[in-house]
Backbone as JSON, one array per atom type, in Angstrom:
{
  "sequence": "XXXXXXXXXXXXXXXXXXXXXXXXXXXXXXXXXXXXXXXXXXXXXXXXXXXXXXXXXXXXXXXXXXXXXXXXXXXXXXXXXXXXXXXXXXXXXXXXXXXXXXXXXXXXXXXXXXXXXXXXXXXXXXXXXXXXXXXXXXXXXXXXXXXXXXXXXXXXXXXXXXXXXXXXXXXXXXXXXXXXXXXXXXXXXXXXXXXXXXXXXXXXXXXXXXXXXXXXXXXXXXXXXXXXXXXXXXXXXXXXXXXXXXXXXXXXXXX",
  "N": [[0.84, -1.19, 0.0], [0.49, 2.54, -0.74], [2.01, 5.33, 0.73], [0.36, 8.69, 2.03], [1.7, 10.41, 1.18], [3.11, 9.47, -1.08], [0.94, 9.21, -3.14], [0.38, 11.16, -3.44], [1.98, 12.13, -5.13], [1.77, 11.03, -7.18], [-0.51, 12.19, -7.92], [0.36, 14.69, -8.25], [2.26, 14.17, -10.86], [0.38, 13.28, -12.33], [-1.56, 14.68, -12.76], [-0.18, 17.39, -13.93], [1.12, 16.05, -15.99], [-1.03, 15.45, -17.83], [-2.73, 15.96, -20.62], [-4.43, 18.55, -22.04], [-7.69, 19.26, -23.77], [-6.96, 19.94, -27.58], [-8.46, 22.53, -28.86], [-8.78, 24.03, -26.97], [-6.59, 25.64, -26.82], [-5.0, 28.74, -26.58], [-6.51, 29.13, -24.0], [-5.79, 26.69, -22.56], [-3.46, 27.99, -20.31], [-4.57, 29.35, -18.34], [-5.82, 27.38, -16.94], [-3.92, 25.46, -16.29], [-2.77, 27.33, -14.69], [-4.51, 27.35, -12.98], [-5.36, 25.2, -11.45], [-1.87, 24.86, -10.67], [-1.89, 25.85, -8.49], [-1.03, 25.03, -6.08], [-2.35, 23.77, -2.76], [-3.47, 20.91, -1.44], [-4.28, 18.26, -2.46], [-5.92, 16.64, -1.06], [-8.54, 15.27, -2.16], [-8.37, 13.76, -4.63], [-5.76, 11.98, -3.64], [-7.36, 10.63, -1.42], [-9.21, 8.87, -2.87], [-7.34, 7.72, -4.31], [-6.11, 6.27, -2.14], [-8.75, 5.11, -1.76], [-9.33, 3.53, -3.58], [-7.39, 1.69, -4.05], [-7.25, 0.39, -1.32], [-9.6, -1.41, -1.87], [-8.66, -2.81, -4.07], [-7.9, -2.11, -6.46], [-5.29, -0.68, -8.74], [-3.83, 1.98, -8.6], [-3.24, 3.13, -11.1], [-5.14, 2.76, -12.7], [-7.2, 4.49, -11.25], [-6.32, 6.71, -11.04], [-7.55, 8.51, -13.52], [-10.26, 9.16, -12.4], [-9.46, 10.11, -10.18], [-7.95, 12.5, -11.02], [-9.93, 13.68, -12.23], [-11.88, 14.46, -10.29], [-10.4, 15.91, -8.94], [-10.08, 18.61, -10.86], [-12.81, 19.43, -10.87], [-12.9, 20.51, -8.4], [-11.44, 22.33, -8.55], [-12.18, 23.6, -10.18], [-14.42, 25.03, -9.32], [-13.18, 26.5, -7.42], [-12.04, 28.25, -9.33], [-14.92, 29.52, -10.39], [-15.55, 30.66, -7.62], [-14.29, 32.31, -6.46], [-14.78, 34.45, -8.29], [-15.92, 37.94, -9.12], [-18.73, 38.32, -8.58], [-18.98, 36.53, -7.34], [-17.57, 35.6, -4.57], [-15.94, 37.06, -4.74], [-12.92, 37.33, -4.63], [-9.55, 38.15, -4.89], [-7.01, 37.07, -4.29], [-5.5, 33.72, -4.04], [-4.33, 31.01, -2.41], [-2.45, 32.84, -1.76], [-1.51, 33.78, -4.07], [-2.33, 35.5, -6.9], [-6.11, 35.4, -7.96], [-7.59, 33.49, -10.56], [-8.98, 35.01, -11.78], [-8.19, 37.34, -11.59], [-5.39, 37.31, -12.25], [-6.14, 36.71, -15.26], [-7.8, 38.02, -16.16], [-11.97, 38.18, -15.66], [-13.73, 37.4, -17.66], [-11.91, 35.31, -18.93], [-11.49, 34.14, -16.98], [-13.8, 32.71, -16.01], [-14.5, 31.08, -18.34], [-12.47, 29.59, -18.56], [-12.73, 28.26, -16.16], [-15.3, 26.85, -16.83], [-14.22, 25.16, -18.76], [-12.1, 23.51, -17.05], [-14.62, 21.93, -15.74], [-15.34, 20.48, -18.03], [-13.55, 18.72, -19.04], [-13.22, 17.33, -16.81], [-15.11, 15.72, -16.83], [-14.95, 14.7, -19.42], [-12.43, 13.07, -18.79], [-13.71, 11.3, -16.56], [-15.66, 9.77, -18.49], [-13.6, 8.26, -19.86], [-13.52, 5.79, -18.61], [-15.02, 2.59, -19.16], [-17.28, 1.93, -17.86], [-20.29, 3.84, -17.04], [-20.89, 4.65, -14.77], [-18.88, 6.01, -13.23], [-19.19, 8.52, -14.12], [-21.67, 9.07, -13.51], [-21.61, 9.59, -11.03], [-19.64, 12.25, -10.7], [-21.16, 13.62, -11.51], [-23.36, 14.14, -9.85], [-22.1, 14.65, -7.68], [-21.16, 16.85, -8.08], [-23.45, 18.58, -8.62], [-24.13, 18.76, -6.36], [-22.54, 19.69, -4.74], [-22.78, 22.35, -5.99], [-25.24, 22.97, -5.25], [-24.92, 23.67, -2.7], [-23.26, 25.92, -2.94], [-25.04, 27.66, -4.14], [-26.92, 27.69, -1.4], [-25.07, 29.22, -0.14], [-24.64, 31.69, -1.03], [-27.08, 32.64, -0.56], [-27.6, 33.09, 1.83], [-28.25, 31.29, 3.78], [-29.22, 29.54, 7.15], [-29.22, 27.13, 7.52], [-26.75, 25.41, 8.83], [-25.2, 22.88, 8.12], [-26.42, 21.33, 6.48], [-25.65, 23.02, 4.08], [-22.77, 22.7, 4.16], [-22.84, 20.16, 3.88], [-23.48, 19.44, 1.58], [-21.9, 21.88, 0.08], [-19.05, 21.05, 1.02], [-19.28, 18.55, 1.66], [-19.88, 16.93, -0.62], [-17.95, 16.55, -2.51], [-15.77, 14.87, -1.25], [-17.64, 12.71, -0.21], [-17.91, 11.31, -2.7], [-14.99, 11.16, -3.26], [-14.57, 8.88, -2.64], [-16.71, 6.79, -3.24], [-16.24, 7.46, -6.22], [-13.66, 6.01, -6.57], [-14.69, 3.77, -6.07], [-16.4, 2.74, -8.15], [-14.59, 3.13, -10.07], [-12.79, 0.92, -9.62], [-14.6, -1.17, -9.54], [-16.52, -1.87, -7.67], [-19.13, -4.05, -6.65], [-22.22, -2.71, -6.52], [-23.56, -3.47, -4.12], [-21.73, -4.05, -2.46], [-20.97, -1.27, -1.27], [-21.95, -0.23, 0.48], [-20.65, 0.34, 3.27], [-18.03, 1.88, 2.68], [-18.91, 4.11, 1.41], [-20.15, 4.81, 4.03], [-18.26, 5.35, 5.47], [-16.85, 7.72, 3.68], [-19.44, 9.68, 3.65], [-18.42, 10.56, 6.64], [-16.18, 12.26, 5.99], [-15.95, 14.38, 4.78], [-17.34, 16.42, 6.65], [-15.77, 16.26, 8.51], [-13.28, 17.62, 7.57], [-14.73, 19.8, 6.74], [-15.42, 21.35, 9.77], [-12.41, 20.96, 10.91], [-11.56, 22.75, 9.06], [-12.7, 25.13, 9.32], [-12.34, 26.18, 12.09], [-9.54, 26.34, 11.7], [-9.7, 28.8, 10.48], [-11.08, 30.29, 11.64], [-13.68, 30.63, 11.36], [-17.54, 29.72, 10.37], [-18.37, 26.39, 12.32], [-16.99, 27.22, 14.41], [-18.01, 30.16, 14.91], [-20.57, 29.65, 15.16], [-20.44, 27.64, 17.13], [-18.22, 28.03, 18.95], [-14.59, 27.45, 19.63], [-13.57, 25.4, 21.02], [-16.26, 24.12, 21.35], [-16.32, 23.4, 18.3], [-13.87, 22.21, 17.92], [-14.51, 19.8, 19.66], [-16.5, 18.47, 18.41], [-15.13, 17.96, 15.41], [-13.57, 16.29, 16.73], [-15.13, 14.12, 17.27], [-16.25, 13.64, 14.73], [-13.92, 12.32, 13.2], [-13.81, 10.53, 14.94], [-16.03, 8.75, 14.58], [-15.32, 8.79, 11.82], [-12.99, 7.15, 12.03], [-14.6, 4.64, 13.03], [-16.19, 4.12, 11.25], [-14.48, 2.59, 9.35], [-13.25, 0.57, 10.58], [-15.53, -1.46, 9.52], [-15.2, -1.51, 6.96], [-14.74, -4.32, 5.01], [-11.51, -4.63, 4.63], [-8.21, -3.78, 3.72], [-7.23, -0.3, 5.34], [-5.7, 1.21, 6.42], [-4.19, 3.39, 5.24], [-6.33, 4.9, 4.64], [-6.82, 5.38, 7.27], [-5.16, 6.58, 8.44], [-5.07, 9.1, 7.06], [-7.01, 10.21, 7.93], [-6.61, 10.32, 10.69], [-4.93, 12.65, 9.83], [-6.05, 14.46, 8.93], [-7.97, 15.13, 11.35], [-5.87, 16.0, 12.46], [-4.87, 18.43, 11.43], [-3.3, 21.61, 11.09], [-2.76, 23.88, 9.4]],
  "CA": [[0.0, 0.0, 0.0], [1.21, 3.81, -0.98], [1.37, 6.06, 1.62], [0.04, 9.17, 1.72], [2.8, 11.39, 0.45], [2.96, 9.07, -2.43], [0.0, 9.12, -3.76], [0.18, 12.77, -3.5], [2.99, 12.09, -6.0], [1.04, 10.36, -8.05], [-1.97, 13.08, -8.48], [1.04, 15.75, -8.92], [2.53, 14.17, -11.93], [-0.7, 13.23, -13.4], [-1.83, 16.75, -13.43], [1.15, 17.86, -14.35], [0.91, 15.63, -17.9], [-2.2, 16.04, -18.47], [-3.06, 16.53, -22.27], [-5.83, 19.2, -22.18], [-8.02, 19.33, -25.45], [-6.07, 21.03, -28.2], [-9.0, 22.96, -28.81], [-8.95, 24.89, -26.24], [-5.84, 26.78, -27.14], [-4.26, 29.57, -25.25], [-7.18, 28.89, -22.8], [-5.24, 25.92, -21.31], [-2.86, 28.4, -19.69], [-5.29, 30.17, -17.21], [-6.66, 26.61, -16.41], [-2.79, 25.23, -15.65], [-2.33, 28.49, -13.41], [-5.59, 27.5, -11.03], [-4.33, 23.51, -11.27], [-0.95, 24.36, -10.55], [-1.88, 26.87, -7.42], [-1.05, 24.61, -4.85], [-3.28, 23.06, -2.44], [-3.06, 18.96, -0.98], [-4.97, 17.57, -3.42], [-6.87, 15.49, -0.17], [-9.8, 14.55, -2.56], [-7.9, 12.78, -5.15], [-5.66, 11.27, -2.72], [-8.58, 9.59, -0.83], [-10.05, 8.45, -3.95], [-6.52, 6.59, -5.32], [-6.27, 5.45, -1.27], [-9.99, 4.15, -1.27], [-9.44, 2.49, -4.69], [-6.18, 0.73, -3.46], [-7.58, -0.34, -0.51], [-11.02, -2.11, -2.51], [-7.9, -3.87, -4.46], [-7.18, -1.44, -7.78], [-4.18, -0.24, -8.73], [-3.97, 3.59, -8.61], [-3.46, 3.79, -12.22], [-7.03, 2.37, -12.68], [-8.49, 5.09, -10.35], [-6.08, 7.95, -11.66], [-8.52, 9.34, -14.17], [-11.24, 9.52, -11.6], [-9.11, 11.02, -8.69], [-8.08, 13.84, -11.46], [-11.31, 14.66, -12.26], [-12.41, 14.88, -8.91], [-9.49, 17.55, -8.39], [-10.5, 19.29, -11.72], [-14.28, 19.56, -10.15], [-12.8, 20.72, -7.42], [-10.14, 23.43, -8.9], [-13.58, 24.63, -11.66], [-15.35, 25.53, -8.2], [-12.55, 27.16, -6.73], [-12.23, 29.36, -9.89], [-15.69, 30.3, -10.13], [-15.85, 31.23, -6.16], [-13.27, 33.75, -6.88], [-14.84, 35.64, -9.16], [-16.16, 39.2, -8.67], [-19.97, 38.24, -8.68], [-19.28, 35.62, -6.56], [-16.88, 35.66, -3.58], [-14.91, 38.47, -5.03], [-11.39, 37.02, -3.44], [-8.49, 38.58, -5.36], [-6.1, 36.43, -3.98], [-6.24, 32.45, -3.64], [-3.61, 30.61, -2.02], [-1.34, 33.44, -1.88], [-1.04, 34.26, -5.46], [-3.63, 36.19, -7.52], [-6.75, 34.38, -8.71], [-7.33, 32.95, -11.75], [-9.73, 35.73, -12.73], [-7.13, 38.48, -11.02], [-4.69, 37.34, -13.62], [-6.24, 36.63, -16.34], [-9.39, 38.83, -16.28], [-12.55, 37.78, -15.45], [-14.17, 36.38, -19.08], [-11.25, 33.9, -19.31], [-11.75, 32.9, -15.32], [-15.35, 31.91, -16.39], [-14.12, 30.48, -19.44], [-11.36, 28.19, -17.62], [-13.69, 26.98, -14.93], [-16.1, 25.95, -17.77], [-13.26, 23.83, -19.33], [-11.92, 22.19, -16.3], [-15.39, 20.84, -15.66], [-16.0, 19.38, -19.33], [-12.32, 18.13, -19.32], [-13.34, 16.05, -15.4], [-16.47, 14.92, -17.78], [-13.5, 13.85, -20.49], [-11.81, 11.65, -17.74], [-14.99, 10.31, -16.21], [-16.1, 9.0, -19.3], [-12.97, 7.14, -20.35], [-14.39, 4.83, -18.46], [-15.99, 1.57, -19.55], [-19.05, 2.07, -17.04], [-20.97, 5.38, -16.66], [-20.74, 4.99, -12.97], [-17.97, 6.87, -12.79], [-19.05, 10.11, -14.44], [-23.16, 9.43, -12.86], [-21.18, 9.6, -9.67], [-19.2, 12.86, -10.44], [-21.99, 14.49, -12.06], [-24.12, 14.35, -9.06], [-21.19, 14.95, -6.35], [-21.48, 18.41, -9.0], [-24.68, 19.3, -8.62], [-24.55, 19.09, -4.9], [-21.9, 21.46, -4.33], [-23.57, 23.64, -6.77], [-26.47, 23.28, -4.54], [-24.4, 24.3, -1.39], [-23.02, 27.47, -3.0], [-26.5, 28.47, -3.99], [-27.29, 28.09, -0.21], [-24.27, 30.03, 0.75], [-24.72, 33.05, -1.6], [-28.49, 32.73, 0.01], [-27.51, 33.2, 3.28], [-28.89, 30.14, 4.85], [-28.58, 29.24, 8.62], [-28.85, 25.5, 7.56], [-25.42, 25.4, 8.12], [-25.34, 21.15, 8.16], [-26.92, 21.15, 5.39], [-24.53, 23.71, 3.75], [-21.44, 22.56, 4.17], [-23.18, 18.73, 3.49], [-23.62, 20.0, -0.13], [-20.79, 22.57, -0.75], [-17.82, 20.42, 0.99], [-19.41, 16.91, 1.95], [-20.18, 15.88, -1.73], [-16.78, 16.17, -2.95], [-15.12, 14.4, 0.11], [-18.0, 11.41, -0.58], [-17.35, 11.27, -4.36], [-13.86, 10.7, -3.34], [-14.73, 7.15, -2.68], [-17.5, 6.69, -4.2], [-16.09, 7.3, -7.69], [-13.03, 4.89, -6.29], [-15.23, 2.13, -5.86], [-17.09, 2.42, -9.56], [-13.45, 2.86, -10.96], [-12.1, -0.29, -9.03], [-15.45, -2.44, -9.95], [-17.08, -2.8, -6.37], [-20.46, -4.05, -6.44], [-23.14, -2.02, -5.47], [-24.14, -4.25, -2.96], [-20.66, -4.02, -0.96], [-20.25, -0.41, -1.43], [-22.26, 0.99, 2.23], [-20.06, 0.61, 4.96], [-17.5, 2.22, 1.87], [-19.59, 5.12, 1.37], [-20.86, 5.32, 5.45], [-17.36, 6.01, 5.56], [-17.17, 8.82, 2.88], [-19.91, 10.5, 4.38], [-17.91, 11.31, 7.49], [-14.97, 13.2, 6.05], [-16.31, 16.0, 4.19], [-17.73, 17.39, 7.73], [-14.35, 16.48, 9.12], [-12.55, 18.41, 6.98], [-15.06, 21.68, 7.31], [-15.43, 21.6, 10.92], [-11.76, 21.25, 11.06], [-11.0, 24.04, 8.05], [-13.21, 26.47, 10.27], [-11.47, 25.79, 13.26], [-8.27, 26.78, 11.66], [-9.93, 29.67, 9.76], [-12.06, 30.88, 13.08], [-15.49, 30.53, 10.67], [-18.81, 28.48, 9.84], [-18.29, 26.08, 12.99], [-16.57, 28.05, 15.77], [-18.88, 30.92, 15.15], [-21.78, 28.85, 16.25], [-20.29, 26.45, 18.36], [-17.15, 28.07, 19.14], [-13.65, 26.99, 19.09], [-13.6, 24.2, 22.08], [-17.13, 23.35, 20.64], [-15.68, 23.12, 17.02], [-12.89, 20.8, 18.32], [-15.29, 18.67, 19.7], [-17.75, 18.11, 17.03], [-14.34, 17.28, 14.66], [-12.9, 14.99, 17.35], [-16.36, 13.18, 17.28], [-16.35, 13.16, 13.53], [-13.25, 11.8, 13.01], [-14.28, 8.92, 15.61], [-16.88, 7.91, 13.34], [-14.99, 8.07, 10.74], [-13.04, 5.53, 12.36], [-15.22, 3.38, 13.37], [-16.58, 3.66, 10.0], [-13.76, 2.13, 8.7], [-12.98, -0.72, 10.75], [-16.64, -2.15, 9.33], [-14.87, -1.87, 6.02], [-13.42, -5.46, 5.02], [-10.48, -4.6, 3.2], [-7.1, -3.21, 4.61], [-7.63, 0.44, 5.59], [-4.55, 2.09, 6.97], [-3.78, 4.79, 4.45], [-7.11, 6.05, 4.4], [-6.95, 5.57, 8.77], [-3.59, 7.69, 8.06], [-4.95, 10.1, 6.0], [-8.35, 10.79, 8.83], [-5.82, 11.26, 11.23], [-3.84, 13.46, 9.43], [-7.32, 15.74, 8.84], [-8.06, 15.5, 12.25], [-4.74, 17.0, 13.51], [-4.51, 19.6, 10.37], [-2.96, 22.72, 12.0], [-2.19, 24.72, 8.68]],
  "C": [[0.88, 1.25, 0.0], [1.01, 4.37, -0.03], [0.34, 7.08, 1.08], [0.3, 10.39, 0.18], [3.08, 10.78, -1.27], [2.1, 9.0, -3.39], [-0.26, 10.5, -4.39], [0.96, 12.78, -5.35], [2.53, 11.74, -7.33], [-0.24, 11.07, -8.97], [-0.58, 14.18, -9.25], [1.35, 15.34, -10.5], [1.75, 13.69, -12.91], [-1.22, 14.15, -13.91], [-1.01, 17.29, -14.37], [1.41, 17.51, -16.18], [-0.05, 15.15, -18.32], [-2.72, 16.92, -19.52], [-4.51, 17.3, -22.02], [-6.29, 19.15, -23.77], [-7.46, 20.18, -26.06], [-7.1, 22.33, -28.57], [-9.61, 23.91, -28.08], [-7.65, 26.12, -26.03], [-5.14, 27.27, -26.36], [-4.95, 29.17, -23.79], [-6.48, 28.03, -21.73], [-4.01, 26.49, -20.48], [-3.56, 28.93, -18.28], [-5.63, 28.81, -16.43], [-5.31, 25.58, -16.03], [-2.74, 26.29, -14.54], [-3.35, 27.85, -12.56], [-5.2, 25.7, -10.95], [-3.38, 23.93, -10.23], [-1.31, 25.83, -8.75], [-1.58, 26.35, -6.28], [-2.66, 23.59, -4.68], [-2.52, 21.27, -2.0], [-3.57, 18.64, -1.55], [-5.75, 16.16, -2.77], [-7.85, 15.03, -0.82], [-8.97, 13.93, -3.7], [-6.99, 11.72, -4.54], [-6.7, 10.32, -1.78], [-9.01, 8.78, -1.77], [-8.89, 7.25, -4.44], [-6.11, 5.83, -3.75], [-7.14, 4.18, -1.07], [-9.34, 2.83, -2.77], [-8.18, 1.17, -4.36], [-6.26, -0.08, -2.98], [-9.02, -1.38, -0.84], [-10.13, -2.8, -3.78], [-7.74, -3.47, -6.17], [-6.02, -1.08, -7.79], [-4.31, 1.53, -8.99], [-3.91, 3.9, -10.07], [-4.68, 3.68, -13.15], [-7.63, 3.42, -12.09], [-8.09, 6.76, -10.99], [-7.06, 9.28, -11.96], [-9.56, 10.11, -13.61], [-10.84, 10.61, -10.81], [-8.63, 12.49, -9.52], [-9.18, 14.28, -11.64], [-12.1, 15.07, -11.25], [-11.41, 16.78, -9.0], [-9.95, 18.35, -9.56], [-11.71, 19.89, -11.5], [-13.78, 20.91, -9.7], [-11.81, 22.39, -7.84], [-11.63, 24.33, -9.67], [-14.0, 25.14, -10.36], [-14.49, 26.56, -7.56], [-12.72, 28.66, -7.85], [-13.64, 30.3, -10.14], [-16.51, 31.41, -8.81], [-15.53, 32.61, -6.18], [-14.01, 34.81, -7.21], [-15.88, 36.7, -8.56], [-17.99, 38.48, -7.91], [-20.52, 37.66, -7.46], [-18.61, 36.09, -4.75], [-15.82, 37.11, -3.22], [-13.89, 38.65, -4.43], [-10.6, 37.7, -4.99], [-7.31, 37.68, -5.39], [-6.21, 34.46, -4.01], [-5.02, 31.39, -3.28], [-2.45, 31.23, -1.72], [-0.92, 34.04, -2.57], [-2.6, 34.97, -5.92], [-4.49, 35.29, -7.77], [-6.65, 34.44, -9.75], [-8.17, 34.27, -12.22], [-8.9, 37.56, -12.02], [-5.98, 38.63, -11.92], [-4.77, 37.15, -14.9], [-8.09, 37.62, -17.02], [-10.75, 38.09, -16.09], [-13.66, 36.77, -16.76], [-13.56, 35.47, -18.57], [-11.43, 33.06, -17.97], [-12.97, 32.24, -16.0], [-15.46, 30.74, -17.46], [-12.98, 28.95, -19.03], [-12.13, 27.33, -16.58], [-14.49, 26.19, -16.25], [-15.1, 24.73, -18.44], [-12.84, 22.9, -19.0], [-13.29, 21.53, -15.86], [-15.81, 19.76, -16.49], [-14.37, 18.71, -19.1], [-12.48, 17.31, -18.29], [-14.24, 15.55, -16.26], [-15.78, 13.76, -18.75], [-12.94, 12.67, -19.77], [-12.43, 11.1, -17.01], [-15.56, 9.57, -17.32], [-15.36, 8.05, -19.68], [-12.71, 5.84, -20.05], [-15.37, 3.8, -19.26], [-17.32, 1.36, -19.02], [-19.02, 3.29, -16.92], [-21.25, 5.69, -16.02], [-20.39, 6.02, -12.56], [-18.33, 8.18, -13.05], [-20.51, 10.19, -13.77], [-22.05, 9.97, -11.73], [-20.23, 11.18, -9.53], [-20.69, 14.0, -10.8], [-22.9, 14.81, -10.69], [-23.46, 14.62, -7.6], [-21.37, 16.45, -7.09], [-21.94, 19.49, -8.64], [-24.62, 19.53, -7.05], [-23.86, 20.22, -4.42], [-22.32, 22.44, -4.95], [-24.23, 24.15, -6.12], [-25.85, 24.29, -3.18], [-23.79, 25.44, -1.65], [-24.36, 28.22, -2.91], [-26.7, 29.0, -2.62], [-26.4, 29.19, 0.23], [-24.3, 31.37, 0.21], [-26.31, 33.3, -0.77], [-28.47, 33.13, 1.22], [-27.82, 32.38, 4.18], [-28.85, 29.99, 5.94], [-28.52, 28.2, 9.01], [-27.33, 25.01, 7.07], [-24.81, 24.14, 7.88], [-25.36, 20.82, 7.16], [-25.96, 21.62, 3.9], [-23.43, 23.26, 3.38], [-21.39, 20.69, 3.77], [-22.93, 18.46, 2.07], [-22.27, 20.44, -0.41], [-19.86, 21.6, -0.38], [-17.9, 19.12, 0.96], [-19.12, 16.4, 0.52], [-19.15, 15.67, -2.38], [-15.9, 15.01, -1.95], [-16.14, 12.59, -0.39], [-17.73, 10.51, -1.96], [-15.96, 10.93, -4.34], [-13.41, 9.25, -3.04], [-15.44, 6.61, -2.91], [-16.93, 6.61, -5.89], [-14.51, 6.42, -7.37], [-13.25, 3.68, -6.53], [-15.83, 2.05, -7.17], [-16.02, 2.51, -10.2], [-12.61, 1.61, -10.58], [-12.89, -1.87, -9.43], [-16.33, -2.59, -8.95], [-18.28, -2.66, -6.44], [-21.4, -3.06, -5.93], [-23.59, -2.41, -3.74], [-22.89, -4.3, -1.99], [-20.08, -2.75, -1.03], [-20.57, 0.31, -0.21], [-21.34, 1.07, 2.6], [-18.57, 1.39, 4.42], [-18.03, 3.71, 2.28], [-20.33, 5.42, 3.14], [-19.81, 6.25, 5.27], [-16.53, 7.3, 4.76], [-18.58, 9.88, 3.26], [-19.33, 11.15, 5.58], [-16.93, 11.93, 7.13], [-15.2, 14.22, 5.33], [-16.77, 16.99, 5.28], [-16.75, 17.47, 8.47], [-13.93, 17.65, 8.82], [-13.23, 19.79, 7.26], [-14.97, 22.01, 8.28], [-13.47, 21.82, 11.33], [-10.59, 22.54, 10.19], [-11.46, 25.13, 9.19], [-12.73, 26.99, 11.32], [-9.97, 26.81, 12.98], [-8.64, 28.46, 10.65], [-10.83, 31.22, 10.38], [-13.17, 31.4, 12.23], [-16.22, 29.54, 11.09], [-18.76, 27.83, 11.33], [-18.27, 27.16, 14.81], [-17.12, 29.81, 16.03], [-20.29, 30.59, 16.03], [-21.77, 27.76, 17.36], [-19.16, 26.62, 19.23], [-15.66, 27.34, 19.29], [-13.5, 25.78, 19.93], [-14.68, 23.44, 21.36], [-16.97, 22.66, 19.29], [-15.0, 21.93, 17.16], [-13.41, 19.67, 18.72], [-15.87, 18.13, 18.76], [-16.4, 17.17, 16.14], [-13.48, 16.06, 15.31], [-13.88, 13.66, 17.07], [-16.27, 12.97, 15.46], [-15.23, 12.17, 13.32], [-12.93, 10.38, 14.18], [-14.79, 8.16, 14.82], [-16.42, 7.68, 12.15], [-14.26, 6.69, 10.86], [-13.33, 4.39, 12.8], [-15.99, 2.98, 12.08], [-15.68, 2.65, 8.9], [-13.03, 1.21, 9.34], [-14.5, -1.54, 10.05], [-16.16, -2.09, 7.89], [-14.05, -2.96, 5.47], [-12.21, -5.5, 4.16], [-9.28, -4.01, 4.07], [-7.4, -1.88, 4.13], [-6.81, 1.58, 6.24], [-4.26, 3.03, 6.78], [-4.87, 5.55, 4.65], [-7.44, 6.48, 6.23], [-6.38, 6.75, 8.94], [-4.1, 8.97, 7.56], [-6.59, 10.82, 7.27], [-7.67, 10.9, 10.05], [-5.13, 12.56, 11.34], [-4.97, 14.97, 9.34], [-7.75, 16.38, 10.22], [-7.14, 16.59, 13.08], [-4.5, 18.27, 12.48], [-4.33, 21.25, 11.72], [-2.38, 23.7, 10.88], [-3.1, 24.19, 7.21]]
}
């Protein structure tokens, strides 16, 4: 089994040579800049963990775990933009629609989502791309709420951060082969780390959570999640270490 760090290794240099459609021209420069911005790339990592551990080889799950991060990078760039979030900045560096003007941001997010569509399909089952398409729509749904103002903040953060986080083993297990029928206690365990991860982003961000529950309360709630997650994942029969490793590693996140 790969660790973590390796796997990491594994998303970097897939990205990295990653043939975008030629057809898209100069465009694939703006849409390398929000790729190459950094970030842990924790949702494709989980995804070439889960698939590992359900007995694929990571270069079987690859395709999937990029298009997850491609999802995941199109969302970031449209957050950015003026209309929306109106951040300037995004890991440190300008955003994508800070350096390249705001058209081509709009224009680059649209591409990296048909290009995750491109590597969900090259797939032999249509699992894989039902399964991204509708991890999609949910975060779609959870911005909606959050430009809305909502105070269903559960709900919220279920949508905008959960559905990527579940999709990260979820579209594992339809790129690995695993039955429907042995995919729950799979997917229980993909339900608990997308609330990990927010409760413990907020925490370190002093939002969403530790506004309403404050920062002791926050810590709790993510200690308790990341219980369940592992208890969710001893009920998984398969060896489970990396992805134990990797819900540790969320739990203690301090940066």
């Amino acid at each position: 089994m790969r660790t973590p760090d390796e796997l990491h290794r594994l998303v970097e240099t897939y990205l990295a040579d990653l043939a975008l459609t030629p057809e898209l021209g100069e465009l694939a420069e703006s849409m390398r800049y929000a790729l190459e911005g950094g970030g842990k790339r924790i949702r494709p990592v989980i995804c070439l963990a889960t698939g590992e551990a359900a007995g694929a080889e990571p270069e079987v799950v690859l395709p999937a775990a990029a298009a997850l991060e491609l999802v995941h990078n199109f969302s970031l760039v449209h957050d950015d933009l003026p209309s929306l979030d109106n951040d300037e900045l995004r890991r440190g560096r300008p955003s994508t629609w800070a350096q390249f003007g705001e058209a081509i941001a709009v224009l680059a997010g649209d591409a990296l989502l048909t290009e995750a569509f491109r590597l969900a399909l090259s797939y032999p089952t249509t699992a894989v791309a039902r399964e991204l398409a509708q991890a999609t729509n949910g975060m779609i749904g959870g911005q909606y709420l959050d430009i809305q103002g909502t105070d269903d903040l559960a709900a919220l953060h279920r949508l905008k951060t959960g559905c990527l986080f579940a999709a990260s083993v979820g579209l594992a297990l339809s790129a690995a082969g695993v039955p429907e029928s042995e995919q729950r206690p799979w997917r229980a365990f993909g339900d608990e780390l997308g609330l990990l991860f927010q409760i413990v982003d907020d925490i370190l961000d002093e939002d969403g959570y530790v506004l309403s529950h404050g920062r002791d309360g926050a810590r709790v709630l993510a200690d308790e999640a990341a219980e369940r997650a592992h208890v969710r994942l001893e009920e998984v029969p398969a060896d489970t270490a990396v992805l134990a490793e990797i819900v540790s590693g969320l739990a203690a996140r301090t940066s």
